[in-house]
C-alpha positions, 0 to 999 in steps of 0.5 A: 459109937452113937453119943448118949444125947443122940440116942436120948433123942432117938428114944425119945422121938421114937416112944413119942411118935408111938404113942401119938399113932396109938392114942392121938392118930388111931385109924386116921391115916388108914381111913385117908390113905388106901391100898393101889387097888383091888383083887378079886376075893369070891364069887356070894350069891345076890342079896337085895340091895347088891349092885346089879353092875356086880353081878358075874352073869356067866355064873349066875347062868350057869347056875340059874340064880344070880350070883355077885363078884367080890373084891378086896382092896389090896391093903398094903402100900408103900409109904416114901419118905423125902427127907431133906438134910440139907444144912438150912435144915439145922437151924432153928430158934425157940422150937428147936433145929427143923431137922428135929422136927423133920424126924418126929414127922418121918417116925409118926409117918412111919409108924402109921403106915407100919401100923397099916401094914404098908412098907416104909422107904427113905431117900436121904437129899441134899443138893444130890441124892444121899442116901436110900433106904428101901421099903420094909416092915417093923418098928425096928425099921423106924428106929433106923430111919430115925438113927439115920436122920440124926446120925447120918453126915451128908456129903452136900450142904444145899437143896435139890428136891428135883434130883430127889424126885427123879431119883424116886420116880426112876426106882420105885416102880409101884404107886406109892405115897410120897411125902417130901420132908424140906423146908423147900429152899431150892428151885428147879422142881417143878417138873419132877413133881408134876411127873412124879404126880402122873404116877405116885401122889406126892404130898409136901411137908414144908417144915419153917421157923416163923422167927426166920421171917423177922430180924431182931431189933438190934442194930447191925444183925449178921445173918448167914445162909446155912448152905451157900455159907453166904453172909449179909449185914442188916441194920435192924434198926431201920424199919424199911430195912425189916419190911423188906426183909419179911416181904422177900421171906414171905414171897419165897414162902408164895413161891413154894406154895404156888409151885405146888398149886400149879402141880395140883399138889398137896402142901402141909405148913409145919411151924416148928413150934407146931404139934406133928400129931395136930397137924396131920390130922387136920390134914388127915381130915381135910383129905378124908372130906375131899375124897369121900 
């Protein structure tokens, strides 16, 4: 049995996310976001203005006026998920734990790219690959992916986004759109990510609590590591001792985004007290910009 607060937030991150995508987002992730290719539709007679590069010269012969070919872009896609569970991801200060923002972010993906007929797909990481979900249709997937996020008890505590995307790269054969959830507190992912790109077109979503950044002025602060359990005593008196803890915090953060820059990767900073629907469609628009 699933308790009534978790399914308070399951509902209410589902009808939330619904309506962002219907009244917030309408058209914007299918305008940036296309289908893997295109097929052949029919062959029309040429009109002015047609490219000439698209006229089928056997048949405009054969038939003795030119004729074009004309093709469709193939719709459907399929949108992956990397949703991190690790531990780090429960904490949280005035917004909230990240883990809840993770899952509005996972259910306004979703139901995009639902909306834009494309399948939707989740794996589940920690410091292993926990748990896949494989790609489907329909709002009824969406309110699984959400109960998972909320519900679902990993076996590991710590972040191994290169297993992660190995374990993507090995199973999902058709290009796809992967959009890696995490706060991006593990190394080592480098090359997965640059060989996830040769392929699919991974994009991060890095999901942070500024307030992490900054010890409380309040004498001697205890400050533990959600994952390795590790804890470290502070005198948040000391000035030096509280710029130094905001410069480690802040070169961590340039890691990760220097990562990605050297992966020619996209990456999307997400404040927990952010809104989901703002930041993807800045997003969304900067994409659309770069790509027309």
């Amino acid at each position: 049995m699933i308790p009534a607060d978790i399914i308070k937030k399951i509902r209410r991150v589902h009808i939330k996310s619904r309506r962002t995508v219907n009244n917030l987002m309408a058209g914007q992730y299918r305008s940036v976001f296309r289908g893997s290719g295109i097929e052949f539709e029919e062959v029309r007679e040429y009109c002015p203005g047609d490219e000439v590069k698209s006229i089928d010269w056997k048949v405009s012969a054969r038939l003795g006026k030119p004729f074009i070919k004309r093709y469709r872009e193939e719709r459907e896609s399929i949108l992956l998920l990397l949703v991190d569970m690790s531990a780090s991801l429960k904490f949280g200060t005035f917004s909230g734990p990240k883990l809840e923002k993770v899952a509005e972010l996972a259910s306004v993906l979703a139901f995009n790219a639902i909306k834009n007929n494309d399948k939707v797909g989740v794996i589940f990481f920690t410091d292993q690959v926990e748990k896949y979900i494989p790609p489907k249709k329909g709002s009824a997937h969406i309110w699984r992916v959400i109960k998972e996020i909320f519900t679902f008890v990993p076996q590991g505590k710590g972040t191994d986004i290169g297993a992660a995307l190995d374990f993507m790269s090995r199973i999902s054969k058709k290009r796809s759109f992967v959009f890696i959830l995490s706060d991006f507190l593990g190394k080592g992912y480098e090359t997965p990510l640059k060989i996830a790109r040769k392929k699919h077109e991974p994009i991060g979503i890095r999901i942070f609590d500024e307030n992490a950044f900054h010890l409380p002025v309040k004498g001697i602060v205890r400050v533990s590591d959600f994952e390795t359990g590790q804890v470290l005593v502070f005198d948040a008196f000391d000035r030096r001792t509280r710029d130094g803890f905001l410069r480690i915090k802040q070169e961590i953060h340039q890691e990760t985004q220097d990562i990605f820059s050297k992966a020619k990767t996209d990456l999307v900073n997400l404040k927990t007290s952010d809104s989901v629907s703002d930041t993807l469609t800045h997003y969304f628009r900067l994409r659309e910009r770069r790509f027309r």
